[in-house]
Residue frames as a rotation matrix with the C-alpha (Angstrom) as fourth column:
UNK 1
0.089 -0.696 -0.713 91.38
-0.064 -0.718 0.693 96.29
-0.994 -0.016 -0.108 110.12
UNK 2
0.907 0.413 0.080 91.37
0.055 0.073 -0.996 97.46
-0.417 0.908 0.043 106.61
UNK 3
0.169 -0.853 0.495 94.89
0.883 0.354 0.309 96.64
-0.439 0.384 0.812 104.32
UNK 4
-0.143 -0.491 -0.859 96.79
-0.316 -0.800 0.510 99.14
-0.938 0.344 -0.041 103.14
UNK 5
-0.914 -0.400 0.064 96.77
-0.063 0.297 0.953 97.51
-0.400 0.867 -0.296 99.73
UNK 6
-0.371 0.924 0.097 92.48
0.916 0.381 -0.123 97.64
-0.151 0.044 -0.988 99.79
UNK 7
0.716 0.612 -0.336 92.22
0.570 -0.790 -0.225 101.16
-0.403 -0.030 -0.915 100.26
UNK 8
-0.430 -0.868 -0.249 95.27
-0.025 -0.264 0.964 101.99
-0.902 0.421 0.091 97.88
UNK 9
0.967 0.195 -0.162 94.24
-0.232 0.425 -0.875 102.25
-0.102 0.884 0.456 93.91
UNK 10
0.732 -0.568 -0.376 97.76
-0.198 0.351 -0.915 102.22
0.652 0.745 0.145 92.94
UNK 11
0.702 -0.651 -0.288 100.80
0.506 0.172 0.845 101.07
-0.501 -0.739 0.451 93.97
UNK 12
0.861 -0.377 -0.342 104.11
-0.505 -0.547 -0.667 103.04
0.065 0.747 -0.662 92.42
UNK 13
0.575 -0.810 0.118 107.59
0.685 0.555 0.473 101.99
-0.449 -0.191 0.873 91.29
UNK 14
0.996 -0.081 0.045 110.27
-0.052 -0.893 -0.447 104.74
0.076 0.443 -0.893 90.76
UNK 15
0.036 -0.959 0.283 113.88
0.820 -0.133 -0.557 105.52
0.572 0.252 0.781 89.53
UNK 16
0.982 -0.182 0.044 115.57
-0.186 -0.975 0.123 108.43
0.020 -0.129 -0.991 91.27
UNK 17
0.362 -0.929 0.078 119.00
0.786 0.259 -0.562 109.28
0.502 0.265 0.824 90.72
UNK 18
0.793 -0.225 -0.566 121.72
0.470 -0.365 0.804 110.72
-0.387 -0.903 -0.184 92.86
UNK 19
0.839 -0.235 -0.491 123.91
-0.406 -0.871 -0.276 113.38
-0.363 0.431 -0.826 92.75
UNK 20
-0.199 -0.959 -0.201 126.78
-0.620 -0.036 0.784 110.88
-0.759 0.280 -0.587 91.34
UNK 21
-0.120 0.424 -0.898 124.37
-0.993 -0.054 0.107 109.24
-0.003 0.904 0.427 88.44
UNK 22
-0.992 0.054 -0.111 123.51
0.097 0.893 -0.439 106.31
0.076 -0.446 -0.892 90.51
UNK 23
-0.472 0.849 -0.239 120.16
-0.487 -0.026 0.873 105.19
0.735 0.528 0.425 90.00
UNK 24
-0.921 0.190 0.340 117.83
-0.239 0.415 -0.878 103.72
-0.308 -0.890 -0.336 93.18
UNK 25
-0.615 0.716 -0.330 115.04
0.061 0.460 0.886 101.63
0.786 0.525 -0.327 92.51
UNK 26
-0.964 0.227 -0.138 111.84
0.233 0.475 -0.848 101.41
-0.127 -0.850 -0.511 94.99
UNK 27
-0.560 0.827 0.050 108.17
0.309 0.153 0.939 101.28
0.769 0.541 -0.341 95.46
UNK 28
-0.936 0.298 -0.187 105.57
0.065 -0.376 -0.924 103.14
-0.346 -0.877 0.333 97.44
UNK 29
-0.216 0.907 0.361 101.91
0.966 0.253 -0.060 104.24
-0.146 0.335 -0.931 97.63
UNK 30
0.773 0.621 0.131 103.22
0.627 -0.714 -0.311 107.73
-0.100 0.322 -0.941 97.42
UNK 31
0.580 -0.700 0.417 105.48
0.718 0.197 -0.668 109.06
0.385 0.687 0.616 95.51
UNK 32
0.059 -0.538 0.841 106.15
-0.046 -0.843 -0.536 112.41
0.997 -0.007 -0.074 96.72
UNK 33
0.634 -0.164 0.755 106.15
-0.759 -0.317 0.568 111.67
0.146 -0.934 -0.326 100.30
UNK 34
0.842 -0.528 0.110 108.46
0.518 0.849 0.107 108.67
-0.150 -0.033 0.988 99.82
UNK 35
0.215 -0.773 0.597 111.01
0.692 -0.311 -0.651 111.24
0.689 0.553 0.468 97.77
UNK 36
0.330 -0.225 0.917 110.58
-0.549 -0.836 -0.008 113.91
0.768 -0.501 -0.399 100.39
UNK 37
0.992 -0.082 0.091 111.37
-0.021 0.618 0.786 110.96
-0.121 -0.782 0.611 103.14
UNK 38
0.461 -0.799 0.387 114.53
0.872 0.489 -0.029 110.16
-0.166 0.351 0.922 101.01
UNK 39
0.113 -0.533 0.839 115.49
0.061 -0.839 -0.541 113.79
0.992 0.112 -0.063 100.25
UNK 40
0.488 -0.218 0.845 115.52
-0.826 -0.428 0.366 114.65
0.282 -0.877 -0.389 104.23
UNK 41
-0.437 -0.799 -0.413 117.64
-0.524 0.599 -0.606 110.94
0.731 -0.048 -0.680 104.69
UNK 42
-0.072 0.611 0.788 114.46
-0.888 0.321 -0.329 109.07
-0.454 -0.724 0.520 106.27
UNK 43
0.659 0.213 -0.721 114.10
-0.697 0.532 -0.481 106.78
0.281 0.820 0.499 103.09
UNK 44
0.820 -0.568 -0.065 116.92
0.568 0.823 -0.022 103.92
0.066 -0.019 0.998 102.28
UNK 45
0.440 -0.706 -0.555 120.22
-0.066 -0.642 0.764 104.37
-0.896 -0.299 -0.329 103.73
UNK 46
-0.200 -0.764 0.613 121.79
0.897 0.109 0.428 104.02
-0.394 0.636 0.664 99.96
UNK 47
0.497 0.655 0.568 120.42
0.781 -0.623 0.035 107.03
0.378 0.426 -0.822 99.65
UNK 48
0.803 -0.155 -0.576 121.81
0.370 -0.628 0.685 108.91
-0.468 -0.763 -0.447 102.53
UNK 49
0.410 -0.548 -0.729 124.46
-0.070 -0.816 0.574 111.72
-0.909 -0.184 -0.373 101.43
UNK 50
-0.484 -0.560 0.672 124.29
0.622 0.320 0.714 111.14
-0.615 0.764 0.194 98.39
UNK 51
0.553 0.829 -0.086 122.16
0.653 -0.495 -0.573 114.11
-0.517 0.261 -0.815 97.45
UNK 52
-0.418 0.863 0.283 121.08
-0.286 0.170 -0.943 115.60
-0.862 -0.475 0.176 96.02
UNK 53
-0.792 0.044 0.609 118.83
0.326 0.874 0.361 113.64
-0.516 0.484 -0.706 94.29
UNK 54
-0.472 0.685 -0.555 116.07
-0.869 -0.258 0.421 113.92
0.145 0.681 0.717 91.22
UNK 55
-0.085 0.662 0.745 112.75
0.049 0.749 -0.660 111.72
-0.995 -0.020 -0.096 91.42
UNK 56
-0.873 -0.329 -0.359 114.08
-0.343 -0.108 0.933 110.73
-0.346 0.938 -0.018 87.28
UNK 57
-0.330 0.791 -0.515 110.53
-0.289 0.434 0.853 108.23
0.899 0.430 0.086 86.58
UNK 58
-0.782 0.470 0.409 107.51
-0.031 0.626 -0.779 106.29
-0.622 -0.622 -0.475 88.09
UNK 59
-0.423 0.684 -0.594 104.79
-0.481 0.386 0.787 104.37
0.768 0.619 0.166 86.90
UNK 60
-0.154 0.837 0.525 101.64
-0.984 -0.079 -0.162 103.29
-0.094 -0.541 0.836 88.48
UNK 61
-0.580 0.574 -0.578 100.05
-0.166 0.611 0.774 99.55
0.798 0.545 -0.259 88.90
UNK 62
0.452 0.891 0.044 97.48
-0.286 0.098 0.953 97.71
0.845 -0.443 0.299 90.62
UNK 63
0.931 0.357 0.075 99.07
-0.223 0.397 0.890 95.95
0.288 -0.846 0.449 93.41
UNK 64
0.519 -0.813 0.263 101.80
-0.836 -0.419 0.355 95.78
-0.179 -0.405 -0.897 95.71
UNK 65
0.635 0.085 0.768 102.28
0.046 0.988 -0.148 92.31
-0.772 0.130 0.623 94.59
UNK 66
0.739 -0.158 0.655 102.96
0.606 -0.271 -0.748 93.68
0.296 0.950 -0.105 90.83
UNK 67
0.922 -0.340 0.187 104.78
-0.385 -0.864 0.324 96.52
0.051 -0.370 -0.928 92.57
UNK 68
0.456 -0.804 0.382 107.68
-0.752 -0.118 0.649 94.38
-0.477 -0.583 -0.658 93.99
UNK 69
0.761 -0.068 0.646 107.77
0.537 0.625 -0.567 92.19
-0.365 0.778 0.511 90.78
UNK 70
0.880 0.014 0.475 108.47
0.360 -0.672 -0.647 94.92
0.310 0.741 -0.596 89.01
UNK 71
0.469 -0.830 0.301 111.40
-0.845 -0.324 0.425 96.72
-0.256 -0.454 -0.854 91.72
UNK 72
0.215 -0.648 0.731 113.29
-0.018 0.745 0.666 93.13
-0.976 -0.156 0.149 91.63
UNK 73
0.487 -0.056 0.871 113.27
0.836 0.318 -0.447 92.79
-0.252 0.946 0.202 87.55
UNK 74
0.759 -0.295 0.581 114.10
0.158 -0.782 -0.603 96.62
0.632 0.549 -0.547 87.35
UNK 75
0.509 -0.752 0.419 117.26
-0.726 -0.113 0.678 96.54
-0.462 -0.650 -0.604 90.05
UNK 76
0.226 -0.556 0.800 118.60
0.415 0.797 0.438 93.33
-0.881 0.233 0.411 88.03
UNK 77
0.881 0.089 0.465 118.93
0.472 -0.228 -0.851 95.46
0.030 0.970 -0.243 84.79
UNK 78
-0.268 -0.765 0.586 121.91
0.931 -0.363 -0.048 97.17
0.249 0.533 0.809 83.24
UNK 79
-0.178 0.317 -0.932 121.89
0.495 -0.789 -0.363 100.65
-0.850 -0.526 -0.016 84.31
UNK 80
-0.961 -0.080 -0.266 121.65
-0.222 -0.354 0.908 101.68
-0.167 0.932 0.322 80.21
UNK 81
-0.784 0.583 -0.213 118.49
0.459 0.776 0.433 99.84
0.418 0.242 -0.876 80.45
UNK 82
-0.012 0.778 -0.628 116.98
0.965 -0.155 -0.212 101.69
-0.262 -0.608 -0.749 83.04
UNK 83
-0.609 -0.097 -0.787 118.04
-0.153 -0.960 0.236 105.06
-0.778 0.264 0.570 81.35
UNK 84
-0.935 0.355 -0.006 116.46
-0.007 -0.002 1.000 104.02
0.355 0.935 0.004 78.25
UNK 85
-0.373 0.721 -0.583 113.37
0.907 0.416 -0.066 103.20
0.195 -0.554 -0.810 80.46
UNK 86
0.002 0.297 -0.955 113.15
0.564 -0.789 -0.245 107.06
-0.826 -0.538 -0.169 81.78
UNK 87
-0.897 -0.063 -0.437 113.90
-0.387 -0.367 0.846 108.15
-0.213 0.928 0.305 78.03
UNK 88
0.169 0.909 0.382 111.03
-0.444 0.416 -0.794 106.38
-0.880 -0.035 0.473 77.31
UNK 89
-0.281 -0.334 -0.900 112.49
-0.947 -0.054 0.316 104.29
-0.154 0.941 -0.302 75.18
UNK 90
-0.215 0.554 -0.804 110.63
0.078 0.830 0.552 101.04
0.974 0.056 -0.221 75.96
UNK 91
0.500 0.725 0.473 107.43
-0.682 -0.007 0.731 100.18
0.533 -0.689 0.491 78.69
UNK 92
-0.716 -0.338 0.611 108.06
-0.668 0.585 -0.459 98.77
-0.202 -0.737 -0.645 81.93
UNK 93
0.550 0.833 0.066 104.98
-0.735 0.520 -0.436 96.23
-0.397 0.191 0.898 80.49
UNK 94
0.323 -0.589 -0.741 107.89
-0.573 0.501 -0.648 94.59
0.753 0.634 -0.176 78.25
UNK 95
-0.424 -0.375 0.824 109.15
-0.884 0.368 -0.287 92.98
-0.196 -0.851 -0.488 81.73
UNK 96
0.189 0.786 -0.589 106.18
-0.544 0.583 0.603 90.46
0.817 0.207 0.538 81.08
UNK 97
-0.454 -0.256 0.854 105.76
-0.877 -0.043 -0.479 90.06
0.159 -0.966 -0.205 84.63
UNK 98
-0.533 0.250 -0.808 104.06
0.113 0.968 0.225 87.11
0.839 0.028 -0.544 85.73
């Protein structure tokens, strides 16, 4: 049986924000069916009724490893942080993941 993470190139990590300016952090191997999962209230229940909601950023790496680095460092941030993040006002590379 072949891994999901072998026959993946990328893994994603995205910001979407609800319809009170609450920000949700999570990772997938596809972006739009993950958002369309979460827009119809299949996704995470912090999500539910809280539409509706805007896929705000995402950003591509190699592995799902790196992926859930990345979701834990960007859910511990300041929520000013992660706005500045979708502003592009500094790379999710600064993390200096490990």
């Amino acid at each position: 049986m072949t891994k999901v993470s072998e026959t993946c190139p990328s893994w994603y990590i995205y910001l979407i924000r609800t319809r009170s300016d609450a920000l949700y952090c999570g990772i997938t191997v596809d972006v739009d069916r993950r958002f369309k999962q979460h827009q119809t209230g299949k996704g995470a229940k912090f999500l539910r009724g809280k539409g509706p909601l805007e896929l705000v950023w995402s950003h591509s790496v190699e592995t799902k490893s790196l992926a859930l680095k990345y979701e834990i460092k960007l859910k511990k941030l300041p929520k000013i942080k992660k706005e500045q993040l979708i502003q592009k006002l500094w790379d999710l590379e600064t993390l200096h993941i490990n």
